[in-house]
Backbone atoms as SQL, in Angstrom:
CREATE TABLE atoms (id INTEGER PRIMARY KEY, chain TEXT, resi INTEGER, resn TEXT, atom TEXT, x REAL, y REAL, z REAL);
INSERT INTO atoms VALUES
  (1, 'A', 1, 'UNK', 'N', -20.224, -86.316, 18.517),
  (2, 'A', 1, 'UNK', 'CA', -20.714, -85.730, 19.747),
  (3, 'A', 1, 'UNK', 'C', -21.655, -84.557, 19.460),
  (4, 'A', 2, 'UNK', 'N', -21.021, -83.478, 18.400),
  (5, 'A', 2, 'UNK', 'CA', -22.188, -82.062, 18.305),
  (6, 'A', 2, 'UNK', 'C', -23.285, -82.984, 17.511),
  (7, 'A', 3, 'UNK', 'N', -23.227, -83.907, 16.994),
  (8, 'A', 3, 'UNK', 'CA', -24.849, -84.603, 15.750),
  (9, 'A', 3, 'UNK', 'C', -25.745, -85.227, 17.233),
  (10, 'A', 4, 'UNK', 'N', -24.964, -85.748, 18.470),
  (11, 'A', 4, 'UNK', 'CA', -26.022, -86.115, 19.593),
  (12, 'A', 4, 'UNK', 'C', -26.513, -85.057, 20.289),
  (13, 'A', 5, 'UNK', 'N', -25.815, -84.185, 20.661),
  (14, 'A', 5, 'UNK', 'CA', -26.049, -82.616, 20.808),
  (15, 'A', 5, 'UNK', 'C', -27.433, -82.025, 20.157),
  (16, 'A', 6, 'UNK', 'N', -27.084, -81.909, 18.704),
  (17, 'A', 6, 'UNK', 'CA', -28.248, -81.227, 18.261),
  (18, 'A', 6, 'UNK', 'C', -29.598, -81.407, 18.176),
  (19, 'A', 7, 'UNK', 'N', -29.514, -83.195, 17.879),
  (20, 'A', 7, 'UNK', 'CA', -30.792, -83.943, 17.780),
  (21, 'A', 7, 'UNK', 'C', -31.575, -84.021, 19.369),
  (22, 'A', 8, 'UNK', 'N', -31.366, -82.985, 20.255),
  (23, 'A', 8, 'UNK', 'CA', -31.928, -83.124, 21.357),
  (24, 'A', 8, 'UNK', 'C', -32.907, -81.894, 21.349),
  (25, 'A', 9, 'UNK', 'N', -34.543, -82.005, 21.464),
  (26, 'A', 9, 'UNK', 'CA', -35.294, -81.247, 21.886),
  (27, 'A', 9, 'UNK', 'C', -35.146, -80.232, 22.376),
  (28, 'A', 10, 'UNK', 'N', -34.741, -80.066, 23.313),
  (29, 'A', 10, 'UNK', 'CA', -33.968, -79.730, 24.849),
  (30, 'A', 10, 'UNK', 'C', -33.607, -78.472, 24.279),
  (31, 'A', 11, 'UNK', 'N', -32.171, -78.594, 23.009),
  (32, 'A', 11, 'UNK', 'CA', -31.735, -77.642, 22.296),
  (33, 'A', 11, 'UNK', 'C', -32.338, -76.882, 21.318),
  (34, 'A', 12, 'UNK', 'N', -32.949, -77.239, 20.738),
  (35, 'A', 12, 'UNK', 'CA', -34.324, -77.006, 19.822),
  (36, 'A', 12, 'UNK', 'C', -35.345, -75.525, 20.698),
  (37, 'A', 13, 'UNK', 'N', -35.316, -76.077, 21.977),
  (38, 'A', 13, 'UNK', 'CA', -36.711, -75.442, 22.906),
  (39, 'A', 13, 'UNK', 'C', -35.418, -74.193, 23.132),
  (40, 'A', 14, 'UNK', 'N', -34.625, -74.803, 23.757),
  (41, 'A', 14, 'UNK', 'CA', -33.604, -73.083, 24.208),
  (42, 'A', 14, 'UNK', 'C', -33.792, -72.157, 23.218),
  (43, 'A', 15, 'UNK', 'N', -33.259, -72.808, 22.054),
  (44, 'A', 15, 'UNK', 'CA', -32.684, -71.777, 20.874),
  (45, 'A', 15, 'UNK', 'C', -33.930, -70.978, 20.263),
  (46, 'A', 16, 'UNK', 'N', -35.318, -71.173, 20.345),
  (47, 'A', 16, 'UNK', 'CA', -36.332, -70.863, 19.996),
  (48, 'A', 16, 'UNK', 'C', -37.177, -70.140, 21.310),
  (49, 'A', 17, 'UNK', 'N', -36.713, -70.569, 22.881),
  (50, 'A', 17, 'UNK', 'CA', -37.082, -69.404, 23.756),
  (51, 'A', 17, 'UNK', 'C', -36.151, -68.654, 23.690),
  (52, 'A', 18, 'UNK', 'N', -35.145, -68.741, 23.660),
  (53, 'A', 18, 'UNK', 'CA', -34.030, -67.631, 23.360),
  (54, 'A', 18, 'UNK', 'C', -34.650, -66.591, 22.596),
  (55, 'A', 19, 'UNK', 'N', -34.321, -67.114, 21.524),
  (56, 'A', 19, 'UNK', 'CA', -34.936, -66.109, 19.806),
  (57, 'A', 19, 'UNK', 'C', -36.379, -65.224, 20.651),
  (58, 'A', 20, 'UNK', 'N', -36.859, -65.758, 20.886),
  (59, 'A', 20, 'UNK', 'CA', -38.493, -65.049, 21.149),
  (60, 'A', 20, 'UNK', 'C', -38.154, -64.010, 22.314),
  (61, 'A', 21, 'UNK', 'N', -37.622, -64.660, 23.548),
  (62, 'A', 21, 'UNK', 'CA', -37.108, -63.723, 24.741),
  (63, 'A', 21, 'UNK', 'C', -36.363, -62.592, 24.049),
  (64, 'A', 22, 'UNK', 'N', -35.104, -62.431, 23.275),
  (65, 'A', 22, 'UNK', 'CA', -34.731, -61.711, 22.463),
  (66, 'A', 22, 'UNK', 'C', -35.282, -60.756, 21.549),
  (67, 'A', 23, 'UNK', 'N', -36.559, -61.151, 20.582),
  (68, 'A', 23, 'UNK', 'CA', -37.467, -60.800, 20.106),
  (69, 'A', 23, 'UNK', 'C', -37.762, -59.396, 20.774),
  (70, 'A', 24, 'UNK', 'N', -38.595, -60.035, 21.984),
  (71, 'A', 24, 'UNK', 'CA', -38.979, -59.106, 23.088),
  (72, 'A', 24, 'UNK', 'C', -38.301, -58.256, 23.757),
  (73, 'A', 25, 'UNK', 'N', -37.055, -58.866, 24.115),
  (74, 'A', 25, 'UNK', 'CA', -36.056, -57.211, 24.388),
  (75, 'A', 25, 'UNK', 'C', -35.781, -56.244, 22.928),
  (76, 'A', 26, 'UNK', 'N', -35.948, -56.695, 22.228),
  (77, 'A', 26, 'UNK', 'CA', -35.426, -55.782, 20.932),
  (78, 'A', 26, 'UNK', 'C', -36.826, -54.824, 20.803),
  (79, 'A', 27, 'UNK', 'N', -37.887, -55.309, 21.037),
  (80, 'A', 27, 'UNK', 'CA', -38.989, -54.673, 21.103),
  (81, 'A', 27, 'UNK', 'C', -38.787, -53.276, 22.241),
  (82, 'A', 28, 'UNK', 'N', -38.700, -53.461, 22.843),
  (83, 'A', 28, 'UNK', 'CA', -38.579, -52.658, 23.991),
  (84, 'A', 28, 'UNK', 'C', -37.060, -52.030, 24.606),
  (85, 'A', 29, 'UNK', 'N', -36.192, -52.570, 24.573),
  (86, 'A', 29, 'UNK', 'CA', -35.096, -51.793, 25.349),
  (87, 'A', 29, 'UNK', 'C', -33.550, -52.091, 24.039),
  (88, 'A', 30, 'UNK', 'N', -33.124, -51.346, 24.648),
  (89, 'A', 30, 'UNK', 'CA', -31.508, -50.870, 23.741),
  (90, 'A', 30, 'UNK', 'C', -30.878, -52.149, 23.919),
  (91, 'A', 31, 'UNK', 'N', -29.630, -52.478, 22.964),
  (92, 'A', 31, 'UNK', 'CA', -28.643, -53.178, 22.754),
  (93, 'A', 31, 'UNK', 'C', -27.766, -53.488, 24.369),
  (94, 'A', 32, 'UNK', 'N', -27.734, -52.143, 25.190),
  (95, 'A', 32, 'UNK', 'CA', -27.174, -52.643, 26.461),
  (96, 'A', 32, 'UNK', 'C', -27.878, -53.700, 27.538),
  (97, 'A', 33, 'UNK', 'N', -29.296, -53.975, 27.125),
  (98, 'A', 33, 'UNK', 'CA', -29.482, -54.919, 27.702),
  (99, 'A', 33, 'UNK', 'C', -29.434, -56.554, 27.687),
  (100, 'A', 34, 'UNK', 'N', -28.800, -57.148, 26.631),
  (101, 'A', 34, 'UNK', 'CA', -28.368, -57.804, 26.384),
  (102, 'A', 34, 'UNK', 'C', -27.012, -58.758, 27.243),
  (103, 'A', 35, 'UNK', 'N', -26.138, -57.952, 27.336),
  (104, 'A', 35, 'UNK', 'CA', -25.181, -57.917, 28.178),
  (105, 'A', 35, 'UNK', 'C', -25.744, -58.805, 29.485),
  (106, 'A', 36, 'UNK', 'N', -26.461, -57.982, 30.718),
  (107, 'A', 36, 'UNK', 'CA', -27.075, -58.957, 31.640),
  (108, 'A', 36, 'UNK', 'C', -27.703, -60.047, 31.072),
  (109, 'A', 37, 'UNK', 'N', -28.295, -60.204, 30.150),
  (110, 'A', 37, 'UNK', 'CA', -29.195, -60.604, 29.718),
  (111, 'A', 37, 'UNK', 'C', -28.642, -62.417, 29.399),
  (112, 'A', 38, 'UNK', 'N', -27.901, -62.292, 28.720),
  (113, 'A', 38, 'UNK', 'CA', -27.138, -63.233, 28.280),
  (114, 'A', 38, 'UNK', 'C', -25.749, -63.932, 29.668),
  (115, 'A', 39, 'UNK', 'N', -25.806, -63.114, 30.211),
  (116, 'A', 39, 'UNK', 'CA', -24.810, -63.192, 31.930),
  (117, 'A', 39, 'UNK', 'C', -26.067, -64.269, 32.508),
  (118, 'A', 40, 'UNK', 'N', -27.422, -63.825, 33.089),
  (119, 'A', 40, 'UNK', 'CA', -28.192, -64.411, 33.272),
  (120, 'A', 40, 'UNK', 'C', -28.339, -66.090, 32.723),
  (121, 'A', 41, 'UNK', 'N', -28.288, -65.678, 31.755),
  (122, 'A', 41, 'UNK', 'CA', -28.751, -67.276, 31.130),
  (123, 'A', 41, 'UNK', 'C', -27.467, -67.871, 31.250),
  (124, 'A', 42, 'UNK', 'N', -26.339, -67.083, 30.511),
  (125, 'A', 42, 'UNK', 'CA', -25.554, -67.902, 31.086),
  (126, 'A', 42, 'UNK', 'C', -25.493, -69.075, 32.207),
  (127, 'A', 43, 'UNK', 'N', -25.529, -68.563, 33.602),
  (128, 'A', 43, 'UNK', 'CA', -25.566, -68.725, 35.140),
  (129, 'A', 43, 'UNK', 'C', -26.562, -69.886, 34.829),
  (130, 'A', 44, 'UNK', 'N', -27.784, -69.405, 34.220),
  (131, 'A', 44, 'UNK', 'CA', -29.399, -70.690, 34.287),
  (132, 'A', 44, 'UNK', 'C', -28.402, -71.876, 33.692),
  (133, 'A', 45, 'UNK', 'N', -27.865, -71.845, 32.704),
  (134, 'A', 45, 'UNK', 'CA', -27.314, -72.817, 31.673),
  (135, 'A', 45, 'UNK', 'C', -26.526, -74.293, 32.503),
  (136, 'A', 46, 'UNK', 'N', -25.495, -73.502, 32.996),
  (137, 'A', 46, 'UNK', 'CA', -24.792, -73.609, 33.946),
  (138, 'A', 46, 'UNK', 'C', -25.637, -74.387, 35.220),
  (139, 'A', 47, 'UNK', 'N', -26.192, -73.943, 35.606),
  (140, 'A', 47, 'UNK', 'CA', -26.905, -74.594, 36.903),
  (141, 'A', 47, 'UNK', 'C', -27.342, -75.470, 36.482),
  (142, 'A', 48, 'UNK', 'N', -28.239, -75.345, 35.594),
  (143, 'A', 48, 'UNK', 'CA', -29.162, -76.807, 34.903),
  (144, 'A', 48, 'UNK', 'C', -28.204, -77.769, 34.161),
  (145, 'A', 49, 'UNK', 'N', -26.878, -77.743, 33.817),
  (146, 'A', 49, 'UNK', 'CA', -26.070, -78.196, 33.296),
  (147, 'A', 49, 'UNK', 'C', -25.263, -79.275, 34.044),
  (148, 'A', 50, 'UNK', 'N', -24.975, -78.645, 35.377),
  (149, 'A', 50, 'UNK', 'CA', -24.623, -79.391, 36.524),
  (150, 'A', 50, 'UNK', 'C', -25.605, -80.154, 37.299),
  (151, 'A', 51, 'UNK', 'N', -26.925, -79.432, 37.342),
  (152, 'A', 51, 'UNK', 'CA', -27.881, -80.435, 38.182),
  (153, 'A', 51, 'UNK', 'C', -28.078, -81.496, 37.458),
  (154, 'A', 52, 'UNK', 'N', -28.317, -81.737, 36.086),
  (155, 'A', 52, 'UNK', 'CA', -28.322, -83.039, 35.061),
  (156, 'A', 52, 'UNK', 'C', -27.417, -83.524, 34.833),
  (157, 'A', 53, 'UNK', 'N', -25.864, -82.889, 35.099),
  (158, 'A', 53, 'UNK', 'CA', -24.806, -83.844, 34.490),
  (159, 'A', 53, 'UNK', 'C', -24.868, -83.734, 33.179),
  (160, 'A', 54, 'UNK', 'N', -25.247, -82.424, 32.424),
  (161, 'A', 54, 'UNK', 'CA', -24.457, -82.709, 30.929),
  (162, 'A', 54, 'UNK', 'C', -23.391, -82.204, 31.140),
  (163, 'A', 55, 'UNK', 'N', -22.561, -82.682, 29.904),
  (164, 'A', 55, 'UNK', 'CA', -20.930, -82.773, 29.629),
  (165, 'A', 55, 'UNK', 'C', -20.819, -81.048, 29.402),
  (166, 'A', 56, 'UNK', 'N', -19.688, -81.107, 29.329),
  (167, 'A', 56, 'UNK', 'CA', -18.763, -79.544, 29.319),
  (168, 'A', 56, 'UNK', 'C', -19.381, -79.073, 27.528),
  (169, 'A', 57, 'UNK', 'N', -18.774, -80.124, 26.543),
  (170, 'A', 57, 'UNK', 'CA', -19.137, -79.492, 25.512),
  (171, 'A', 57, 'UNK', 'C', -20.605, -79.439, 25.094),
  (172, 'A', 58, 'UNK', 'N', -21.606, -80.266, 25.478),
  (173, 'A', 58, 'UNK', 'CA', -22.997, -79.964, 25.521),
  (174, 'A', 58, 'UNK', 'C', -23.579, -78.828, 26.403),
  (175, 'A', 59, 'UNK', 'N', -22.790, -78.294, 27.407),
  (176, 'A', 59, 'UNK', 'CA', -23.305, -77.080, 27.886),
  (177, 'A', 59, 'UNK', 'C', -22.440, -75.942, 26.910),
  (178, 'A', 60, 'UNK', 'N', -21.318, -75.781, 26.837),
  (179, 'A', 60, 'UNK', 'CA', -20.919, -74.502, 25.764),
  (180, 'A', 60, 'UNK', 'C', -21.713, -74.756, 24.223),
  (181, 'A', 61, 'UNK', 'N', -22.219, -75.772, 23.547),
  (182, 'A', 61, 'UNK', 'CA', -23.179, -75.565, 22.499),
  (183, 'A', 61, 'UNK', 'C', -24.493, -75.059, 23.030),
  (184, 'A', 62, 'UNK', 'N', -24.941, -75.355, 24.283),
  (185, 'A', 62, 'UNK', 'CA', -25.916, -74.647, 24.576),
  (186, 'A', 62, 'UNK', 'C', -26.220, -73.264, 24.894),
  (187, 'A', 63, 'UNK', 'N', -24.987, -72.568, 25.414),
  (188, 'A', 63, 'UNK', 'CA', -24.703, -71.614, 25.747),
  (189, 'A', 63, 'UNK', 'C', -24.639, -70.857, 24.750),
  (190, 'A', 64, 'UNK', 'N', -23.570, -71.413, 24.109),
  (191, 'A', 64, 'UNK', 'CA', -23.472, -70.531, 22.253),
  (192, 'A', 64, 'UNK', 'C', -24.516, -70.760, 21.579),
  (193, 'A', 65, 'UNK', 'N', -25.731, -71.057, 21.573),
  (194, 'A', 65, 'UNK', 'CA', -26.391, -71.233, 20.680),
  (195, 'A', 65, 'UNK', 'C', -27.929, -70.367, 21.593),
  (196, 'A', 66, 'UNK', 'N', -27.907, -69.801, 22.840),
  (197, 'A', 66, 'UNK', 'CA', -28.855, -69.013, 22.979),
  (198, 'A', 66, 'UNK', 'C', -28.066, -67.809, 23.499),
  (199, 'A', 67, 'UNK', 'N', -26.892, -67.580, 23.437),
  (200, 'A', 67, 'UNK', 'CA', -26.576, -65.797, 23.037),
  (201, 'A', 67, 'UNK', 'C', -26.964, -66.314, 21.632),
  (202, 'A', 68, 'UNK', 'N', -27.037, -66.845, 20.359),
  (203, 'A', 68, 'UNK', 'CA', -27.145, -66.507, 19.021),
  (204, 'A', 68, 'UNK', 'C', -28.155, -66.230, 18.875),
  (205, 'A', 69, 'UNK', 'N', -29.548, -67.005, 19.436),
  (206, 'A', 69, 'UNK', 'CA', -30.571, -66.961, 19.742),
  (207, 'A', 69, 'UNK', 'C', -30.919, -65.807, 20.062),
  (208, 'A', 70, 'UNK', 'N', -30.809, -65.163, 21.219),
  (209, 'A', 70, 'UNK', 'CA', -31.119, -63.637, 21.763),
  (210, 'A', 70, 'UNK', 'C', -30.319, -62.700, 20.638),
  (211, 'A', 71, 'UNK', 'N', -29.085, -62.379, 20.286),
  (212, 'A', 71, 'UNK', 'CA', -29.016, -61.894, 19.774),
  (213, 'A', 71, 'UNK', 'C', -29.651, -61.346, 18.310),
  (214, 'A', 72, 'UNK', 'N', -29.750, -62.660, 17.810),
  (215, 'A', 72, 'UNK', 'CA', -30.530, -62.722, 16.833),
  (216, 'A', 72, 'UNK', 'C', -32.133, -61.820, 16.858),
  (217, 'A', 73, 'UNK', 'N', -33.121, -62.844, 17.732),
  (218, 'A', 73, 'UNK', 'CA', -34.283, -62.469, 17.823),
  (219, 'A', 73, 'UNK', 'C', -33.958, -61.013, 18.542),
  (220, 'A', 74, 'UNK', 'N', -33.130, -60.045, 19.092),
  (221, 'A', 74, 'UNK', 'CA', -33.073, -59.130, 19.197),
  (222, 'A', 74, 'UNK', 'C', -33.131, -58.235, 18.051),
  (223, 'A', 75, 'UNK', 'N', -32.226, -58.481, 17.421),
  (224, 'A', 75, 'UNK', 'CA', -31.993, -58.002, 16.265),
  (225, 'A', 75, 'UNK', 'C', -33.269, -57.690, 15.602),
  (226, 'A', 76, 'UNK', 'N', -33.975, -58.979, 15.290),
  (227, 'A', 76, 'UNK', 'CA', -35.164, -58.638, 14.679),
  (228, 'A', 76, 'UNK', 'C', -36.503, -57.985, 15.027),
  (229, 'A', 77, 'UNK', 'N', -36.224, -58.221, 16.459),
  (230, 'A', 77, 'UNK', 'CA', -36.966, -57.426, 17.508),
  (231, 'A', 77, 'UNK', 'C', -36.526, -55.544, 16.767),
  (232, 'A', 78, 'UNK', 'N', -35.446, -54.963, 16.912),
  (233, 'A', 78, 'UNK', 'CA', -35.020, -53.685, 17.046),
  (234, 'A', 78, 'UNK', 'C', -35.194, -53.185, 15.409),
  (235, 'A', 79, 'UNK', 'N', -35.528, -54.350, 14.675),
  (236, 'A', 79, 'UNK', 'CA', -35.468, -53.946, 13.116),
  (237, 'A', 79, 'UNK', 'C', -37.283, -53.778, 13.056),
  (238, 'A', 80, 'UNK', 'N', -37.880, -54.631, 13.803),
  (239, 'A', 80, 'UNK', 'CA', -39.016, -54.546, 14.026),
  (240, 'A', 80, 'UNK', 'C', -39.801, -53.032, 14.860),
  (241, 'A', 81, 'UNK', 'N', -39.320, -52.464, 15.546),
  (242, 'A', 81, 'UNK', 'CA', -38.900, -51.484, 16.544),
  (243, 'A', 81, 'UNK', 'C', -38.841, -50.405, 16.012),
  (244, 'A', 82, 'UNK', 'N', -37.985, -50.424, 15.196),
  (245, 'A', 82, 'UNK', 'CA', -37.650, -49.386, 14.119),
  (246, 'A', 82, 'UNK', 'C', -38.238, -49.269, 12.855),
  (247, 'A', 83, 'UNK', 'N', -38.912, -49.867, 12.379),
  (248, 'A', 83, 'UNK', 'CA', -40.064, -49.661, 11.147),
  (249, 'A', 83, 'UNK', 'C', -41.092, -49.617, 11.483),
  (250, 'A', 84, 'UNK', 'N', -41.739, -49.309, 12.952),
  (251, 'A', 84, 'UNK', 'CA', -43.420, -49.196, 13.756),
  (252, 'A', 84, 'UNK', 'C', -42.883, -47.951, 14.048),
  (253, 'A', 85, 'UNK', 'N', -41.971, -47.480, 13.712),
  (254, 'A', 85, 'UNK', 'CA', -41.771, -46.001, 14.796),
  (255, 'A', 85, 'UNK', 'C', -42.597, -44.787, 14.185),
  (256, 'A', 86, 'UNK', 'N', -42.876, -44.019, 14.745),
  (257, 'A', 86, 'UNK', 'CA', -43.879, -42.973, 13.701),
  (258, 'A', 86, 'UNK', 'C', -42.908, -41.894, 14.089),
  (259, 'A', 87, 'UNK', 'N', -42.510, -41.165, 12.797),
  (260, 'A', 87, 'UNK', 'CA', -41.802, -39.945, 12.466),
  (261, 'A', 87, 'UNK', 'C', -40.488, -40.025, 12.541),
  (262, 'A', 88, 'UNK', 'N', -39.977, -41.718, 13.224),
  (263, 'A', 88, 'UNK', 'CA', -38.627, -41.789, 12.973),
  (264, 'A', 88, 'UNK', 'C', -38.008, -41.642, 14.037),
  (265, 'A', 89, 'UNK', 'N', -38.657, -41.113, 15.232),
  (266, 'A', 89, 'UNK', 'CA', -37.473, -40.895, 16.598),
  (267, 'A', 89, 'UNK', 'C', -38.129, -41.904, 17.502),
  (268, 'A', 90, 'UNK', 'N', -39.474, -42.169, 17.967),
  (269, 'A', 90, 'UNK', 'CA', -39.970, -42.989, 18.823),
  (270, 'A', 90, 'UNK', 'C', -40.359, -42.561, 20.058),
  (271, 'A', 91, 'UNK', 'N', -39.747, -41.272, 19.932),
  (272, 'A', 91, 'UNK', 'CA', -40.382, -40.394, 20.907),
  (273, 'A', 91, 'UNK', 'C', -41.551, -39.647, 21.115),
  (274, 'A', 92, 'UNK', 'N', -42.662, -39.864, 22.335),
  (275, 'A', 92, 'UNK', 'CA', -43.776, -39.664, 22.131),
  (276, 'A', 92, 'UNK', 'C', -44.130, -38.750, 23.670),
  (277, 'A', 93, 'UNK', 'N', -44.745, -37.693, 23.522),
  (278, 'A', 93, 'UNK', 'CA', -44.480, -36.456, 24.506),
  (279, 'A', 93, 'UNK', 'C', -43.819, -35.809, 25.330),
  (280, 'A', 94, 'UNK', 'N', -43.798, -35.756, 26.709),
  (281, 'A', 94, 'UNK', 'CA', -42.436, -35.224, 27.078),
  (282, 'A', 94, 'UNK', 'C', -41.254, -36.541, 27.430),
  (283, 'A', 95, 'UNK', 'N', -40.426, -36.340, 28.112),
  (284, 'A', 95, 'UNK', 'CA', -39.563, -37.458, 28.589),
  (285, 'A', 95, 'UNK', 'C', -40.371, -37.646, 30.221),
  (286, 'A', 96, 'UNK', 'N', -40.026, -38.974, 30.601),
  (287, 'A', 96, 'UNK', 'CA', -40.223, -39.185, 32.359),
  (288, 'A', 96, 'UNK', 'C', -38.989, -38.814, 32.347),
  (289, 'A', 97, 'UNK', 'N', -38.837, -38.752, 34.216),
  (290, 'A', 97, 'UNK', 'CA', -37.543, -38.817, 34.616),
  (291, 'A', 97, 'UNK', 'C', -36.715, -39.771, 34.607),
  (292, 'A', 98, 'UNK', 'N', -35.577, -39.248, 34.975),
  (293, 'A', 98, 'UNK', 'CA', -35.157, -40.955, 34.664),
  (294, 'A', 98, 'UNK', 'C', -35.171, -41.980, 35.779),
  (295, 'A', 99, 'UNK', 'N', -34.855, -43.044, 35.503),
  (296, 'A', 99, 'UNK', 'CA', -35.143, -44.075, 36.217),
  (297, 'A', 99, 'UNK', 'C', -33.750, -44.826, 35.951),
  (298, 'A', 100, 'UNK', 'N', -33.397, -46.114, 36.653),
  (299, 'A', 100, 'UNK', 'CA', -32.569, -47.104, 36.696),
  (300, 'A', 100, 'UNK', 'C', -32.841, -48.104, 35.120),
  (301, 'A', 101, 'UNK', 'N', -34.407, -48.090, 34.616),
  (302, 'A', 101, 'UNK', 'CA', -34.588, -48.566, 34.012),
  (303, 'A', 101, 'UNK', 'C', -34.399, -48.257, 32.543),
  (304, 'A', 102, 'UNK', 'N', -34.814, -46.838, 33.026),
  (305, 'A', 102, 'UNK', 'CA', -34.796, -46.097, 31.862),
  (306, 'A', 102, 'UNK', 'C', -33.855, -45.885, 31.023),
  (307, 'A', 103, 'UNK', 'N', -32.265, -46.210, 31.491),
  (308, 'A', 103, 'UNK', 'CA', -31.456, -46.727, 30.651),
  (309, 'A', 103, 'UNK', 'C', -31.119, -47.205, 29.776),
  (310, 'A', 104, 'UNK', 'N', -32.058, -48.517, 29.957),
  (311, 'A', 104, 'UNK', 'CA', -32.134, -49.434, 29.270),
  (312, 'A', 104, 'UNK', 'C', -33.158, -49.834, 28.020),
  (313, 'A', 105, 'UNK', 'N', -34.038, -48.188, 28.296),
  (314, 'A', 105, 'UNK', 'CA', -35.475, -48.398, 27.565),
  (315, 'A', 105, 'UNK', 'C', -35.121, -47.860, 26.137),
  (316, 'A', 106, 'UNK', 'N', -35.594, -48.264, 25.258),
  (317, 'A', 106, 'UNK', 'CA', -35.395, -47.639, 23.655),
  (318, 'A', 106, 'UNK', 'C', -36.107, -46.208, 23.608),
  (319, 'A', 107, 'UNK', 'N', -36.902, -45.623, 24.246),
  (320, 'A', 107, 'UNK', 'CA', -37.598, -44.425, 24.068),
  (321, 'A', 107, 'UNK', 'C', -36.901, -43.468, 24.750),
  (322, 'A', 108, 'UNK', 'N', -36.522, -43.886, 25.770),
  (323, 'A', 108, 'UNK', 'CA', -35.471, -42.622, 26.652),
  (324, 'A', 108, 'UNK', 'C', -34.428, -42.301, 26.192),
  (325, 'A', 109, 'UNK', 'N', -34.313, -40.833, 26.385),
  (326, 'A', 109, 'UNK', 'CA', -32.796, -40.193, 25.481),
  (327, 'A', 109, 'UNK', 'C', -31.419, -40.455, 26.183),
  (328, 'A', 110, 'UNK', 'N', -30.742, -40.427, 25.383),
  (329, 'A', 110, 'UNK', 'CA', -29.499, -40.546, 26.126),
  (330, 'A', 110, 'UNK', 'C', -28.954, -39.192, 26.556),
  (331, 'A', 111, 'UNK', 'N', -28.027, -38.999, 27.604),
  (332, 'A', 111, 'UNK', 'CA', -27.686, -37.740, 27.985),
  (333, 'A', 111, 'UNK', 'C', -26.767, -37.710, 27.033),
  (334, 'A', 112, 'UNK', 'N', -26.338, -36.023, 26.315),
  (335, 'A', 112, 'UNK', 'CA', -25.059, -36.158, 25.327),
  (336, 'A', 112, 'UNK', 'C', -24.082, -34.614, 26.279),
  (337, 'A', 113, 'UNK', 'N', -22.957, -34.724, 26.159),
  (338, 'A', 113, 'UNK', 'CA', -22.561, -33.371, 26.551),
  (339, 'A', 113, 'UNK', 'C', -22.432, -32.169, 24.976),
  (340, 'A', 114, 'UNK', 'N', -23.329, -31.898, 25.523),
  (341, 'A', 114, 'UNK', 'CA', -23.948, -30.349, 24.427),
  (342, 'A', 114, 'UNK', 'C', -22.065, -29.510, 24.202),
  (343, 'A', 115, 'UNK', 'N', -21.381, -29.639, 22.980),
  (344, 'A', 115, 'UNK', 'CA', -20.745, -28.726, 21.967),
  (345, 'A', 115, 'UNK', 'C', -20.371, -27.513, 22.280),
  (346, 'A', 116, 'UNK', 'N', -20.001, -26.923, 22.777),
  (347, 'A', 116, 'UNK', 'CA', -19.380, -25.420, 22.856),
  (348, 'A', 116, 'UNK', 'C', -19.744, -24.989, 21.432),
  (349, 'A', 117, 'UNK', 'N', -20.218, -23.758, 21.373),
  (350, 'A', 117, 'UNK', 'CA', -21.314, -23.255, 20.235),
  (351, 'A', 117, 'UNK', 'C', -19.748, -22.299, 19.898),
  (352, 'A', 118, 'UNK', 'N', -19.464, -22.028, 18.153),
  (353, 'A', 118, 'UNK', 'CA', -18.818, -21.520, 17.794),
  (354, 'A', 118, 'UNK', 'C', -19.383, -19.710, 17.361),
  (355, 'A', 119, 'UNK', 'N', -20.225, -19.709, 18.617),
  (356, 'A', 119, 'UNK', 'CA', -21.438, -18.246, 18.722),
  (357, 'A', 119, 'UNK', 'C', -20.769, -17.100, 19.209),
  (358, 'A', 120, 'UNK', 'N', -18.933, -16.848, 19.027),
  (359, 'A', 120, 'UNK', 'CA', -18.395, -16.167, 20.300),
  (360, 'A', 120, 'UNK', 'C', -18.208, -15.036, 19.427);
């Protein structure tokens, strides 16, 4: 059953838009976006899974095999990300404010709660 599985195009095209879509978030935004990210496709997987009538275990190989996909091409995305950075932080003049998005963006700081200074 997984050798009719694999030899399908179909799976081939996911796992390689996956990787690239992934790619592209690693380029641009943090590890937390992933999470939706993969929820999303999930849901697509799923829908298109039922509108064609593939079987249960041909949709969970599909499924598992573009979170590996995104994760992956994320990965290489953020390794990519991180060796273009100039000076090492990626930060480049002041900050915007924040945004909903901005969360999710690799350049925006994270809030930290600042240390009680041992200055007393």
């Amino acid at each position: 059953m997984i050798e009719a599985v694999l030899n399908h195009s179909a799976i081939l095209g996911v796992l390689a838009a996956s990787f690239f879509g992934g790619l592209g978030l690693g380029l641009r935004f943090r590890v937390l976006i992933l999470l939706p990210t993969v929820i999303a496709c999930i849901l697509v997987i799923c829908a298109v899974g039922i509108a064609f009538r593939i079987g249960l275990w041909s949709g969970v190989i599909a499924i598992a095999l573009n979170a590996l996909g995104l994760q992956t091409g994320y990965l290489v995305g953020a390794c990519i990300s991180f060796a273009l950075r100039p000076g090492g932080n990626g930060a480049i003049g002041k900050a915007a404010p924040p945004t909903f998005l901005s969360f999710f963006e690799r350049g925006a700081p994270l809030r930290r709660m600042d240390r009680p200074s041992d200055n007393s």
